[in-house]
BAMI-512131 format. One line per field, with one value per residue: x, y negated, z of N, C-alpha, C, O in turn; residue in three letters. Coordinates in pm, 1 decimal. Example, Ala and Ser with C-alpha at 12.3 -4.5 7.8 and 13.67 -1.06 7.14 Angstrom:
! BAMI-512131
n_px (1319.0,1285.0)
n_py (569.0,225.0)
n_pz (780.0,708.0)
ca_px (1230.0,1367.0)
ca_py (450.0,106.0)
ca_pz (780.0,714.0)
c_px (1320.0,1290.0)
c_py (330.0,-3.0)
c_pz (780.0,787.0)
o_px (1423.6,1340.9)
o_py (331.9,-113.8)
o_pz (846.5,803.9)
code (ALA,SER)
//
This chain:
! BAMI-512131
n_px (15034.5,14826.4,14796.8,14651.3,14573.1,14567.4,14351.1,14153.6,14133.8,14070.0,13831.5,13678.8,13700.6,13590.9,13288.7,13230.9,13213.1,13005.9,12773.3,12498.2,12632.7,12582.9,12632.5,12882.7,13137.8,13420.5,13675.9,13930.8,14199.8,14231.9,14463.9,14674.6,14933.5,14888.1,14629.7,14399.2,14474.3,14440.2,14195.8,14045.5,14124.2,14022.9,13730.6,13716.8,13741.1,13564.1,13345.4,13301.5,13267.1,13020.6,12962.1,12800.0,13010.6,13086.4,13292.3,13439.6,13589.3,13853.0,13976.1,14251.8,14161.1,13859.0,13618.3,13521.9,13206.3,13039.3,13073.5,12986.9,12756.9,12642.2,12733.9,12528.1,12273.8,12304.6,12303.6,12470.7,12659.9,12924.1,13261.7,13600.1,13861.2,14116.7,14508.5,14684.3,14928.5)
n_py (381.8,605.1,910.0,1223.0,1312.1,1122.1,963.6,1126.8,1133.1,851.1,818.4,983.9,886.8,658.9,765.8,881.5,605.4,446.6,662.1,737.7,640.8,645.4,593.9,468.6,232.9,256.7,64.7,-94.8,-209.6,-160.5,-192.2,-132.4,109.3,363.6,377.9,503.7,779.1,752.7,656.5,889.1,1062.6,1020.5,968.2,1275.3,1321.1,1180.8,1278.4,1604.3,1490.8,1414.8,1151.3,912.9,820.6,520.2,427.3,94.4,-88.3,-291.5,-570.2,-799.1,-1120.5,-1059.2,-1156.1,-1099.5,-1174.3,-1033.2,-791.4,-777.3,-831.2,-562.6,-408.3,-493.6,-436.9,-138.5,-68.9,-44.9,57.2,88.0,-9.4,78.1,-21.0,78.1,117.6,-149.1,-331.2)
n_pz (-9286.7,-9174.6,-8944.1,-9036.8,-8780.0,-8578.4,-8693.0,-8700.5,-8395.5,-8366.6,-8443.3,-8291.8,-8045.6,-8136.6,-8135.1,-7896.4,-7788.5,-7879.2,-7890.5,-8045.5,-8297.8,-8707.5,-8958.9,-9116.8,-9217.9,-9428.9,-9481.9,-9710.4,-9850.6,-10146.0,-10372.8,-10201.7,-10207.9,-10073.6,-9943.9,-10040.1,-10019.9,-9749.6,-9704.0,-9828.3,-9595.5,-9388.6,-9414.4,-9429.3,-9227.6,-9033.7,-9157.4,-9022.8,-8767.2,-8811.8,-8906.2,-9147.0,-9406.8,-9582.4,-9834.8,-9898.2,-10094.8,-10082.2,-10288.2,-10460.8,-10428.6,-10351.6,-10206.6,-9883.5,-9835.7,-10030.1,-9921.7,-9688.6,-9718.5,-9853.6,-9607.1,-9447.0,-9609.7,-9641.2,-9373.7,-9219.1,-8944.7,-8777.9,-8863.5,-8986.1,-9035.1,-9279.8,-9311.9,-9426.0,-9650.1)
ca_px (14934.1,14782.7,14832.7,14512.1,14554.4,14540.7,14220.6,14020.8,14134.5,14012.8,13680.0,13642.9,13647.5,13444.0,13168.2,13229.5,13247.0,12870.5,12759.1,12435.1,12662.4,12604.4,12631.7,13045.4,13220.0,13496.7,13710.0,14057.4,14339.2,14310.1,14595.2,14817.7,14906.2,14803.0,14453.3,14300.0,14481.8,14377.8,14035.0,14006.3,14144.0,13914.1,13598.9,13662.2,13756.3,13399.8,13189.4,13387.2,13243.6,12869.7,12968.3,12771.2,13077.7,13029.7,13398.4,13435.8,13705.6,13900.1,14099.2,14263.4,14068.9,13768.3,13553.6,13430.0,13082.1,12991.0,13094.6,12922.5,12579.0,12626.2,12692.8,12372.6,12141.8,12292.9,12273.5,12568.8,12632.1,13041.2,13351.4,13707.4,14005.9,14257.2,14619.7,14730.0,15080.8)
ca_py (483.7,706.6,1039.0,1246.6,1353.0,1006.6,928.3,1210.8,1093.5,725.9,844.7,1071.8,791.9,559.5,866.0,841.6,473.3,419.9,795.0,725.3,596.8,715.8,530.9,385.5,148.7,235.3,-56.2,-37.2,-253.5,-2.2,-208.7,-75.9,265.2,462.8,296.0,583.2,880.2,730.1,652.3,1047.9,1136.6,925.2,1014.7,1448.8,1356.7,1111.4,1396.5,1663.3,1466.3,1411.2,1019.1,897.0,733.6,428.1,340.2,-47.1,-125.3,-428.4,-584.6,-922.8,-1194.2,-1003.2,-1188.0,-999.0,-1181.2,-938.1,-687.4,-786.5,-815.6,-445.4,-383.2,-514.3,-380.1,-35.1,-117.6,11.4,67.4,2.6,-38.5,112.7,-75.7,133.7,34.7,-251.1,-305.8)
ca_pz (-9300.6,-9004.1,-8972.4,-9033.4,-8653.9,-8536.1,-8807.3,-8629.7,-8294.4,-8335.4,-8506.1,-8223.2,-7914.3,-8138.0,-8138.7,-7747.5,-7716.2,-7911.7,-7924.5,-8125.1,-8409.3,-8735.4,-9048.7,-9085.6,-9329.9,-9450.8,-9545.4,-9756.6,-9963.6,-10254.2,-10448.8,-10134.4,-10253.5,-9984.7,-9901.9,-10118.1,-9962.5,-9633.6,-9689.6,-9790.4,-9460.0,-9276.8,-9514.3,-9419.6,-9040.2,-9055.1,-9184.2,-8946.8,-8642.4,-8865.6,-8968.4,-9258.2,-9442.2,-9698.2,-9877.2,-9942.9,-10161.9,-10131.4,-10455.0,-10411.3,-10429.2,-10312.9,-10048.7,-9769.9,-9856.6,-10092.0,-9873.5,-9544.8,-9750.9,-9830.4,-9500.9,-9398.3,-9689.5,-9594.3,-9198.8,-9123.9,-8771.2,-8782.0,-8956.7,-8997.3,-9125.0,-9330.3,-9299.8,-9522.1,-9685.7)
c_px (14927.0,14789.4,14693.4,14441.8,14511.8,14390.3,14188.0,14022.4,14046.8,13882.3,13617.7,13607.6,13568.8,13334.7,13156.7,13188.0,13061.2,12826.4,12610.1,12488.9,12664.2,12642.6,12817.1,13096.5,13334.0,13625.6,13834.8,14122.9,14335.2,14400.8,14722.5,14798.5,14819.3,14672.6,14412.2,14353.8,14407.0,14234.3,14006.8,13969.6,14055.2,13801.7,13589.5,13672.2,13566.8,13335.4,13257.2,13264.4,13062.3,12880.5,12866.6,12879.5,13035.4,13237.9,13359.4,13540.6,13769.4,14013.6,14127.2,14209.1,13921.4,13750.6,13460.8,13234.3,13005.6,12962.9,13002.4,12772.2,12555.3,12625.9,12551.2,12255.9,12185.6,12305.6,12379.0,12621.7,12795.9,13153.2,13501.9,13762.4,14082.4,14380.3,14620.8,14862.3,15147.6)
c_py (565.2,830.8,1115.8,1285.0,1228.8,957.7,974.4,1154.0,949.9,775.8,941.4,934.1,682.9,632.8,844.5,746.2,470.7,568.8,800.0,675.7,703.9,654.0,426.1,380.1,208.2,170.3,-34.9,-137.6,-152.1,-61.2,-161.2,81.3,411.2,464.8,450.7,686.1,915.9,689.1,811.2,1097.0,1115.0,999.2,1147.3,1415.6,1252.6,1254.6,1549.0,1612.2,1388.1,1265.8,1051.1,797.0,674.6,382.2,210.6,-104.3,-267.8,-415.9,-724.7,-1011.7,-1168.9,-1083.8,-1099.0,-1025.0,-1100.6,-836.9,-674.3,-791.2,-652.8,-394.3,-376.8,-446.7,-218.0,26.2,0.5,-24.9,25.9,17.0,53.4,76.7,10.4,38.7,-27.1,-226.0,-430.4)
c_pz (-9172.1,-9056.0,-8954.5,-8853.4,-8592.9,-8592.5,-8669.0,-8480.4,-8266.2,-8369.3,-8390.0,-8083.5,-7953.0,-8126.6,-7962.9,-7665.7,-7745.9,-7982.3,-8012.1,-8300.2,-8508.7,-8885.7,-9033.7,-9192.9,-9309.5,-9530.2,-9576.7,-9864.8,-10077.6,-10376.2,-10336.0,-10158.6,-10155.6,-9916.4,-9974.4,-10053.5,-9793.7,-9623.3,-9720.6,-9673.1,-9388.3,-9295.9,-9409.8,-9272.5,-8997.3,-9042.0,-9099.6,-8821.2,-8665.2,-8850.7,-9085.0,-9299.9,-9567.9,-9715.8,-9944.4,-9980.7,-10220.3,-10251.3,-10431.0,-10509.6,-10441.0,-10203.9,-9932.0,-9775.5,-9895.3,-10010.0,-9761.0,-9609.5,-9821.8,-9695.5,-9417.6,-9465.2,-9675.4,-9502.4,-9178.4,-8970.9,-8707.5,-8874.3,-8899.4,-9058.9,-9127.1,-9320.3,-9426.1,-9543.5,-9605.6)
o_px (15015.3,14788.8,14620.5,14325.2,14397.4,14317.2,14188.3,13911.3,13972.4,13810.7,13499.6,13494.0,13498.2,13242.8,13058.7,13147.2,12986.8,12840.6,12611.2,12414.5,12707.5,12734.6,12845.1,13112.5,13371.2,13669.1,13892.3,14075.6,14426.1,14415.0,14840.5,14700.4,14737.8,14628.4,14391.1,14257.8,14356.6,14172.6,13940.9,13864.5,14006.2,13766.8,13500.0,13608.5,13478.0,13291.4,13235.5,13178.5,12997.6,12797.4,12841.7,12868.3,12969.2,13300.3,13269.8,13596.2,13757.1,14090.3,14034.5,14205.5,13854.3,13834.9,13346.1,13150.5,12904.8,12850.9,12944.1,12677.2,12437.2,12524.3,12493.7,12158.0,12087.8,12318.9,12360.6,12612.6,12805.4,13120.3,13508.7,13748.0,14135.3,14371.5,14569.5,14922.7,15269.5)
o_py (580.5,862.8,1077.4,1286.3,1235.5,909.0,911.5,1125.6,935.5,758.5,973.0,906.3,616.2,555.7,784.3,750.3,489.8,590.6,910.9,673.7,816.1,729.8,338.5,475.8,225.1,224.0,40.0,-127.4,-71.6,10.8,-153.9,153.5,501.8,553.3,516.6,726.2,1014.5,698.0,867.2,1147.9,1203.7,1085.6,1154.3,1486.7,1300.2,1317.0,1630.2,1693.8,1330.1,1228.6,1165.4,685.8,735.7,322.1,204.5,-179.0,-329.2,-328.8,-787.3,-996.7,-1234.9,-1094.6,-1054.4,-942.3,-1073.4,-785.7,-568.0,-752.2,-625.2,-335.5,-289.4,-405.3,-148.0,148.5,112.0,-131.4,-49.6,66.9,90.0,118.6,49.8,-84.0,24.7,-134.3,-447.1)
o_pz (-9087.7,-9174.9,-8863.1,-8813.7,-8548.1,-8506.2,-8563.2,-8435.7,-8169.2,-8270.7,-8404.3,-8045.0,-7877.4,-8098.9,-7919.1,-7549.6,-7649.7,-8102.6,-8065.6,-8398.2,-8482.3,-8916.4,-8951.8,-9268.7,-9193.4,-9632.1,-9497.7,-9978.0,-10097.7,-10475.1,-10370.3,-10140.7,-10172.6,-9843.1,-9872.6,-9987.8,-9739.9,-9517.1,-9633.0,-9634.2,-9318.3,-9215.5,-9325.5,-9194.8,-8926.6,-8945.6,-9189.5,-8787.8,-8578.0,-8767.9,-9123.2,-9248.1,-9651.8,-9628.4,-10028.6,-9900.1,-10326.3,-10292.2,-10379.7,-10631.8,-10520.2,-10114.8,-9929.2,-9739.6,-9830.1,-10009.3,-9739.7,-9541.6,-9842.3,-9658.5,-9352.8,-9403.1,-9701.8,-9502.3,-9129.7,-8909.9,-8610.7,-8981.9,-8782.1,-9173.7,-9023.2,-9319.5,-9525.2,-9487.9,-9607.9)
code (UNK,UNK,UNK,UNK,UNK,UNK,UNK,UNK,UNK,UNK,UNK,UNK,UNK,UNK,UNK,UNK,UNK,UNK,UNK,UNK,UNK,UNK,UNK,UNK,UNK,UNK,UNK,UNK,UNK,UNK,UNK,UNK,UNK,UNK,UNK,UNK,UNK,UNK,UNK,UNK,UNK,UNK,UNK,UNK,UNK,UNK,UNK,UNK,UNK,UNK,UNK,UNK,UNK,UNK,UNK,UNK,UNK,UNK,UNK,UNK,UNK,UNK,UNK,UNK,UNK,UNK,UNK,UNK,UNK,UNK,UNK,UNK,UNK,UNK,UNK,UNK,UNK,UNK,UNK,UNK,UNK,UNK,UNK,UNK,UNK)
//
């Protein structure tokens, strides 16, 4: 798990890297326990730096298919992987 300081930090040089970005996946293991505390963190440090965040909640044997055709029908612009176990 990341520390919320670290969150805001990465969410801060992707705003840097593609500074028109505004729309961001956030993608998460939520059978690993802390996926959900850490998608929070992410979520308030997102809207902090005016993200539009989308949580996308993986469960195993979930295919990313599903997932990537939300992506697209709600044109999201990029992604954030939460830590895994």
């Amino acid at each position: 798990m990341q520390s919320a300081d670290i969150t805001g930090k990465r969410l801060a040089l992707l705003r840097e890297i593609v500074p028109g970005l505004r729309r961001l996946a956030i993608i998460a293991n939520v059978e690993y326990p802390a996926a959900a505390l850490e998608m929070a963190q992410v979520q308030t440090a997102a809207r902090t730096l005016s993200f539009d965040p989308t949580n996308l909640e993986l469960r195993r044997g979930d295919g990313m298919r599903l997932h990537s055709r939300r992506l697209r029908i709600e044109r999201t612009h990029s992604t954030l992987s939460a830590s895994r176990s």
